[in-house]
C-alpha positions as CSV (number, residue, x, y, z in Angstrom):
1,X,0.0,0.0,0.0
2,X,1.7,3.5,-1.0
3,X,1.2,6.4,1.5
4,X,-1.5,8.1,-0.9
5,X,-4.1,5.3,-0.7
6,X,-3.4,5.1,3.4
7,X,-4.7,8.5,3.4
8,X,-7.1,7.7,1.0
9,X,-11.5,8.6,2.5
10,X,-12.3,5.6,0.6
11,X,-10.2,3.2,2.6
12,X,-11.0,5.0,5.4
13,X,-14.3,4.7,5.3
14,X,-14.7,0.9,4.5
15,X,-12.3,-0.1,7.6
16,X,-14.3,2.4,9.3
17,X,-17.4,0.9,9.4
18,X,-15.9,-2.1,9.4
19,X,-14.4,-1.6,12.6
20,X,-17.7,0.0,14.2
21,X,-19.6,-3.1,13.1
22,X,-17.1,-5.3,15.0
23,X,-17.1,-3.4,18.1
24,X,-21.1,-3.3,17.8
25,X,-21.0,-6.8,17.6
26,X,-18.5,-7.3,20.9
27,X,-20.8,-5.0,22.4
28,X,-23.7,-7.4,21.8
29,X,-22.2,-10.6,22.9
30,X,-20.6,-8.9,26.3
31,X,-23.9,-6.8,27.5
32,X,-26.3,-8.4,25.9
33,X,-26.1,-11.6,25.4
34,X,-23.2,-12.2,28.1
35,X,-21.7,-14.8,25.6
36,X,-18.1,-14.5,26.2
37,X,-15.8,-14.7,28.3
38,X,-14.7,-11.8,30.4
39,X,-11.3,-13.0,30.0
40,X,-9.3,-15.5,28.2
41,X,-6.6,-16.2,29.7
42,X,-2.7,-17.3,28.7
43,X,0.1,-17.2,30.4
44,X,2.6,-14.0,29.1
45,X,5.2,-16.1,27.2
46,X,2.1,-18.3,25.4
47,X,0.6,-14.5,24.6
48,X,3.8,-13.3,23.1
49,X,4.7,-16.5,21.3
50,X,1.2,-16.6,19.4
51,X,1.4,-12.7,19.2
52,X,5.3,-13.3,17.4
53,X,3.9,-16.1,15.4
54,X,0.5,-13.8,14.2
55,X,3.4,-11.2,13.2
56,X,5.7,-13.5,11.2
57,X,3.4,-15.4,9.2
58,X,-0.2,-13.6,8.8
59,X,-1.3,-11.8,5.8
60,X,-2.5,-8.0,7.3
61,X,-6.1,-8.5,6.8
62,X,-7.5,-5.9,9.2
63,X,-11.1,-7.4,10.0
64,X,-8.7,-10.6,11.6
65,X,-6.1,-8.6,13.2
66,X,-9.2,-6.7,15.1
67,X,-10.5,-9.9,16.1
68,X,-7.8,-11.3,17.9
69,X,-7.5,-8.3,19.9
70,X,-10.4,-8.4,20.8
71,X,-10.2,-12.1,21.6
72,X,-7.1,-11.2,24.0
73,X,-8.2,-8.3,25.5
74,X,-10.1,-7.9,29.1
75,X,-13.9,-7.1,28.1
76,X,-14.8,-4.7,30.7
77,X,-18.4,-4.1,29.1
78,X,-19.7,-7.9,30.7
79,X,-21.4,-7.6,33.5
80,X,-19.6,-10.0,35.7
81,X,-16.2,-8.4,35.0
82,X,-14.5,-7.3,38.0
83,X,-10.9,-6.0,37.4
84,X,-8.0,-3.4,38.3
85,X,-8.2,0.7,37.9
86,X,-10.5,1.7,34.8
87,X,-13.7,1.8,34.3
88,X,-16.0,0.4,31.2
89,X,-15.5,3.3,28.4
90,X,-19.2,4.7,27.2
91,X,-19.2,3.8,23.3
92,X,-19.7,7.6,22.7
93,X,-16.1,8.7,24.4
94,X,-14.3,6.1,22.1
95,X,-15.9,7.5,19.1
96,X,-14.5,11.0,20.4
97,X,-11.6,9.0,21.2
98,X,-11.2,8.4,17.3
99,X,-11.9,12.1,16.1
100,X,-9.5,13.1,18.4
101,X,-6.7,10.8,17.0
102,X,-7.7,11.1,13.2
103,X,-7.7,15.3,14.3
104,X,-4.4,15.4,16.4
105,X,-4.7,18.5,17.7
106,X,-2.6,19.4,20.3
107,X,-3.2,21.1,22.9
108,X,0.2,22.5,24.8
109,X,0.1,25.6,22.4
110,X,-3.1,27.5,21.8
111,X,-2.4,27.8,17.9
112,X,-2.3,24.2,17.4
113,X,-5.8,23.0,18.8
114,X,-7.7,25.9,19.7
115,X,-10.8,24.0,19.8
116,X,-9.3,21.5,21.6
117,X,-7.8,24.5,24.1
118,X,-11.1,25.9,24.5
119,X,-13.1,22.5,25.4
120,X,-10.2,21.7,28.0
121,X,-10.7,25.1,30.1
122,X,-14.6,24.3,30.0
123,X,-14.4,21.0,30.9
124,X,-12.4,21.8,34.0
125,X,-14.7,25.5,34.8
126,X,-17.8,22.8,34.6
127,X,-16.4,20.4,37.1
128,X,-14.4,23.2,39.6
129,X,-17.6,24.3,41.0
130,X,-18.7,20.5,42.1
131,X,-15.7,21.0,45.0
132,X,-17.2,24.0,46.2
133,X,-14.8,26.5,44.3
134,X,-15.6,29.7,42.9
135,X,-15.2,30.8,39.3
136,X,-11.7,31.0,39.6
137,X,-10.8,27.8,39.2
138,X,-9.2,26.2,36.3
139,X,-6.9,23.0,35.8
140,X,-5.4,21.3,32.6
141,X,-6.2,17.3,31.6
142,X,-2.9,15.0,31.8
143,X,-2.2,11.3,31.0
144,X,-2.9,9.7,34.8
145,X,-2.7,10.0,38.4
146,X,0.6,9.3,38.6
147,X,1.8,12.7,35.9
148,X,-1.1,14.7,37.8
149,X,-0.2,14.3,41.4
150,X,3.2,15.4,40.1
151,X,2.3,18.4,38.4
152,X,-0.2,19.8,40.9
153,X,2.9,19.1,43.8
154,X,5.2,21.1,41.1
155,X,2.5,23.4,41.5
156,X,3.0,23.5,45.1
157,X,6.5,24.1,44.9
158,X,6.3,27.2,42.9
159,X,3.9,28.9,45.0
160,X,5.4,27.8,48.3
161,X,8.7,28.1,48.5
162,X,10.8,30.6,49.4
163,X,13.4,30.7,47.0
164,X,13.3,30.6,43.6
165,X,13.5,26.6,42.7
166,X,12.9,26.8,39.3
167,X,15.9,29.3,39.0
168,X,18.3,28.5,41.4
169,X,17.7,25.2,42.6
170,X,16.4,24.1,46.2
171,X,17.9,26.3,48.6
172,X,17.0,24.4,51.8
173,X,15.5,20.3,52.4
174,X,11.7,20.7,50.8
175,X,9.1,17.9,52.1
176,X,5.3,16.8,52.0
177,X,3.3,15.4,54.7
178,X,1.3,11.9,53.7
179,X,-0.7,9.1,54.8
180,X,1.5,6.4,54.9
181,X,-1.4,4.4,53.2
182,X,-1.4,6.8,49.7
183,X,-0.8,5.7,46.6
184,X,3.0,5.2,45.8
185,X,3.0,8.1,43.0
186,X,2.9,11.0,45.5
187,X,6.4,9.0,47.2
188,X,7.6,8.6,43.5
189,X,6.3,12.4,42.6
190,X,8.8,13.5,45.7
191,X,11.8,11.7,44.2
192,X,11.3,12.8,40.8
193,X,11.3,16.5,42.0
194,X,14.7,15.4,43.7
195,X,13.9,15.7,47.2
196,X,14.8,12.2,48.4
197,X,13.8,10.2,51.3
198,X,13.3,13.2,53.4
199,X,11.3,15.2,51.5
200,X,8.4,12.9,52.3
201,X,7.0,12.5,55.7
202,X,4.7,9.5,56.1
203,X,2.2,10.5,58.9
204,X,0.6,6.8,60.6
205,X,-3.3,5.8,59.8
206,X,-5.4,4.4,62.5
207,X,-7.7,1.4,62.8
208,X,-9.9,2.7,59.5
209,X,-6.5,3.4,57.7
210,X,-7.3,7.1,57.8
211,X,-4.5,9.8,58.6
212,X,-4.0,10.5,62.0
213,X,-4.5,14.6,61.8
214,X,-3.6,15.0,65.2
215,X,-0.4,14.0,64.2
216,X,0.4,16.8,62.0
217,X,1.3,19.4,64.3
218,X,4.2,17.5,66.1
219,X,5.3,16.0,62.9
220,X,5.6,19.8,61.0
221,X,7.4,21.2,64.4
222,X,10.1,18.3,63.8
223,X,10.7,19.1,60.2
224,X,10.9,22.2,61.0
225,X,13.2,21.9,63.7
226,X,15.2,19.9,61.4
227,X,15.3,22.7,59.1
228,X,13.0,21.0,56.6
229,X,10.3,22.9,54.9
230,X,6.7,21.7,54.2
231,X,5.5,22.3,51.5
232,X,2.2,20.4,51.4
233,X,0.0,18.1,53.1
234,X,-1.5,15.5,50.7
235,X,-5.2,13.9,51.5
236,X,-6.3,10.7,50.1
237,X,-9.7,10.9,48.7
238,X,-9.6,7.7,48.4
239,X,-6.8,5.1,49.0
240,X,-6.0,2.7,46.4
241,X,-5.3,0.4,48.8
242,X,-8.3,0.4,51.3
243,X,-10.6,3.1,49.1
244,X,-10.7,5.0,52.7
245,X,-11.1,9.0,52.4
246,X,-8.9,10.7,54.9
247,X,-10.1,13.7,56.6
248,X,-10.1,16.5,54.4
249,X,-11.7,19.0,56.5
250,X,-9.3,18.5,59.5
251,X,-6.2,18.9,56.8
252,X,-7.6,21.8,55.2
253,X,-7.9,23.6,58.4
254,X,-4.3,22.6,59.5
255,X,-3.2,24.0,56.1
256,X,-5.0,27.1,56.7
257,X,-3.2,27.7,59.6
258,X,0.7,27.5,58.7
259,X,0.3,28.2,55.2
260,X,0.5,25.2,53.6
261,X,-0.2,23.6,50.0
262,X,-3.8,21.3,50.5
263,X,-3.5,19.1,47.2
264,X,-6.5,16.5,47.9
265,X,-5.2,12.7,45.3
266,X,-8.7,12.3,44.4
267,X,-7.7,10.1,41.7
268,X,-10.4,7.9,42.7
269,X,-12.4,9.3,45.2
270,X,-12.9,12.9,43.8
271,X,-15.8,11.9,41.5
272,X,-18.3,11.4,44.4
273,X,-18.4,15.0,44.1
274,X,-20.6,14.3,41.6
275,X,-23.2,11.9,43.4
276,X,-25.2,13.1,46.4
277,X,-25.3,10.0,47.9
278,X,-21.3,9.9,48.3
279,X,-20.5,13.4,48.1
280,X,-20.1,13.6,51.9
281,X,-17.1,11.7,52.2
282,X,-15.4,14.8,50.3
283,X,-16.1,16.8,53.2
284,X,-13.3,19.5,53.1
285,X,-12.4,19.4,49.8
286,X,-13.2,22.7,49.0
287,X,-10.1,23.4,51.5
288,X,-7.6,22.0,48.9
289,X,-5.4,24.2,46.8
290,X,-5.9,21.6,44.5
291,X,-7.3,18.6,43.7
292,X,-6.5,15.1,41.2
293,X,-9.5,13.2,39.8
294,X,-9.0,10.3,37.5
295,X,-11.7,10.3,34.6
296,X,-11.2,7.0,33.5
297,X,-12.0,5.5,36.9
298,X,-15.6,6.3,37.6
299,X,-16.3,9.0,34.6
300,X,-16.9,6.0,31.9
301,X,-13.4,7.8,29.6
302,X,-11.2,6.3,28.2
303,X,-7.6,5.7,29.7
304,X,-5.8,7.5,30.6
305,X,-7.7,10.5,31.1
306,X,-6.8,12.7,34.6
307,X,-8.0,16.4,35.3
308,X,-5.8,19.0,37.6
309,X,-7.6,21.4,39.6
310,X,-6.1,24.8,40.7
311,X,-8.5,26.5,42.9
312,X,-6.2,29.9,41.9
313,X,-8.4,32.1,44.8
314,X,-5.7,35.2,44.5
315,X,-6.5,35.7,48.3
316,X,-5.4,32.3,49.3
317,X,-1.9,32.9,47.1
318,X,-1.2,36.1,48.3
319,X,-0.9,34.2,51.6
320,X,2.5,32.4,49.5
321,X,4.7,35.3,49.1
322,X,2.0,37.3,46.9
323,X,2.4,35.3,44.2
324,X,-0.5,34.1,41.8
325,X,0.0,30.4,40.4
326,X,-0.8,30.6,36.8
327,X,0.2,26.6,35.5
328,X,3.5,26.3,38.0
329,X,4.6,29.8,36.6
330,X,5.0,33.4,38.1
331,X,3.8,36.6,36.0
332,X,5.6,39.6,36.1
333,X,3.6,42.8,35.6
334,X,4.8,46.6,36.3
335,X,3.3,46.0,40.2
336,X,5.5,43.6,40.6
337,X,4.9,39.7,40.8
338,X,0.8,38.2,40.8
C-alpha cells in the first residue's frame, strides 16, 4: 500500500465501518447476550509466542487482526467483570476517542488546537464548581494520576517556596506530609522533583487506615526543627489500597493555619463529588489548593484520562509570598509579581 491510498476517504471509510460493526458486535455478545468470556486467559510467554507467530506469518487483513485483539483483550463491558483501575468506556467517548486521534490537535500551544484548548478550560470550569470552588478555578487534563499528582505538587513548589526553585535550585530540604497508606505516585512524585527520602514524611493511619490529623502538628514542628520545609500536606480521597477517604476537612484547616499547600489525590475518590449519595465523604475538599481526579475511573473515559484542579483564589496565594499560580509559573507585571 503507498502512502496516498493510506490516506485515502475511501479506505477509510470501508475499515471504518468495518471496525464499528465489529465493536457493535462485541458490544452485543458482552452486555447483551453475556456470551463470552470476560477474559481468556494465557500465560505471558504463550501470549507473546502466538502474538510473534501472528506477526511472522499472517497476511495484514485488518477485519482478523481486530478480532484477535479483541479475543485477548479484558472485556470490561460484561457484566460480571470485576478487574483493576479503569472503568467500562461509554461507546460515545471512544468515538470522540477516534476524532481526536484522526484530528491530532494538540493542545500545549493554543495555535495548534484551539478547539481542543477551549473545550479543556470548559471542561475543567464545569467540574471546579462541584468541589465547592468559585469561578476561579481552572486546571489542565494529563495522562494519569501518577503525571497529575506530580504536576499539581510542582505546582505546590512554585507557590510555596521561598526561593526561587525553578531558578536556582532548592535552597533548603523541601518535604510533603502523607498518609503512609497513599498511593506510591505522591512518594515517586517526591523523588522525581529530587527531594529524596526526606522530603516525604509518612504520617501513621489508625484502625480505619485514615490519617492521624492530630499527628500533623508535632510532625511539622520536627521538620521544622530539622530545618526541613513543608511544602504540602496530601489527603487521600480515596486510598488505592483500602478506598478509605482521609479527613479533608481536619487537613484543610491545619493547612489554613501554617500556610501550607492542601492538594486533595482524588484520583479515585474525587468523582463522588458528583453523586449526592457519596458526596459527603469529600467533606473539606473545597479546603484544597488543588485537587487530582482520575476520569477514567468512575467518569466512563477512556484511559488514561486525569484532570488537575487549581483553585487559583488570589486571596489564598497572596498568603505564598504574593504570588499568583498561573500553570507552575510566576507573571511579572509593572506592580510587581501576581
Amino acid at each position: 500500500m503507498d502512502l496516498l491510498q493510506a490516506y485515502h476517504p475511501t479506505l477509510f471509510r470501508e475499515r471504518g465501518h468495518q471496525l464499528v460493526d465489529l465493536l457493535a458486535d462485541y458490544l452485543q455478545r458482552q452486555i447483551v447476550e453475556e456470551s463470552d468470556p470476560t477474559n481468556s486467559w494465557k500465560s505471558p510467554p504463550q501470549c507473546y509466542t502466538e502474538w510473534e507467530d501472528y506477526l511472522k506469518n499472517e497476511t495484514f487483513d485488518f477485519e482478523t487482526l481486530v478480532s484477535k485483539i479483541l479475543k485477548d483483550s479484558n472485556h470490561l463491558h460484561h457484566p460480571k467483570y470485576v478487574g483493576h483501575q479503569v472503568g467500562v468506556v461509554l461507546p460515545d467517548a471512544a468515538l470522540m476517542g477516534l476524532l481526536g486521534s484522526l484530528l491530532n490537535n494538540g493542545v500545549a500551544v493554543y495555535e495548534v488546537g484551539q478547539g481542543a484548548v477551549a473545550i479543556e478550560r470548559l471542561v475543567m470550569k464545569a467540574i471546579a464548581p462541584y468541589f465547592g470552588w468559585s469561578e476561579e478555578a481552572d486546571g489542565i487534563l494529563t495522562s494519569g494520576g501518577t503525571l497529575g499528582n506530580l504536576t499539581a505538587l510542582l505546582t505546590a513548589r512554585s507557590v510555596v517556596a521561598s526561593n526561587e526553585v525553578w531558578t536556582e535550585g532548592h535552597g533548603q530540604q523541601l518535604a510533603i506530609m502523607v498518609s503512609e497508606e497513599a498511593h506510591y505516585c505522591v512518594d515517586r512524585a517526591v523523588k522525581t522533583m529530587g527531594w529524596g527520602n526526606k522530603g516525604i514524611i509518612k504520617v501513621p493511619t489508625d484502625d480505619q487506615f485514615r490519617m492521624k490529623t492530630e499527628l500533623l502538628e508535632t510532625l511539622l514542628e520536627q521538620a521544622q526543627q530539622q530545618g526541613v520545609q513543608v511544602v504540602a500536606v496530601v489527603g487521600s480521597a480515596c486510598t488505592t489500597s483500602t478506598g478509605t477517604f482521609d479527613d479533608l476537612e481536619a487537613i484543610g484547616k491545619f493547612c489554613q493555619q501554617h500556610n501550607i499547600w492542601f492538594h486533595v489525590d482524588g484520583a479515585h475518590g474525587a468523582s463522588a463529588a458528583f453523586a449526592p449519595v457519596y458526596c459527603h465523604l469529600l467533606k473539606g475538599i473545597e479546603l484544597a489548593d488543588s485537587v487530582v481526579m482520575d476520569f477514567h475511573k468512575m467518569l466512563m473515559l477512556p484511559a488514561l484520562t486525569t484532570g488537575v484542579f487549581i483553585k487559583m483564589a488570589s486571596n489564598r496565594i497572596a498568603l505564598f509570598f504574593k504570588k499568583r499560580i498561573i500553570f507552575g509559573t510566576t507573571k511579572k507585571t509593572k506592580n510587581g509579581i501576581i
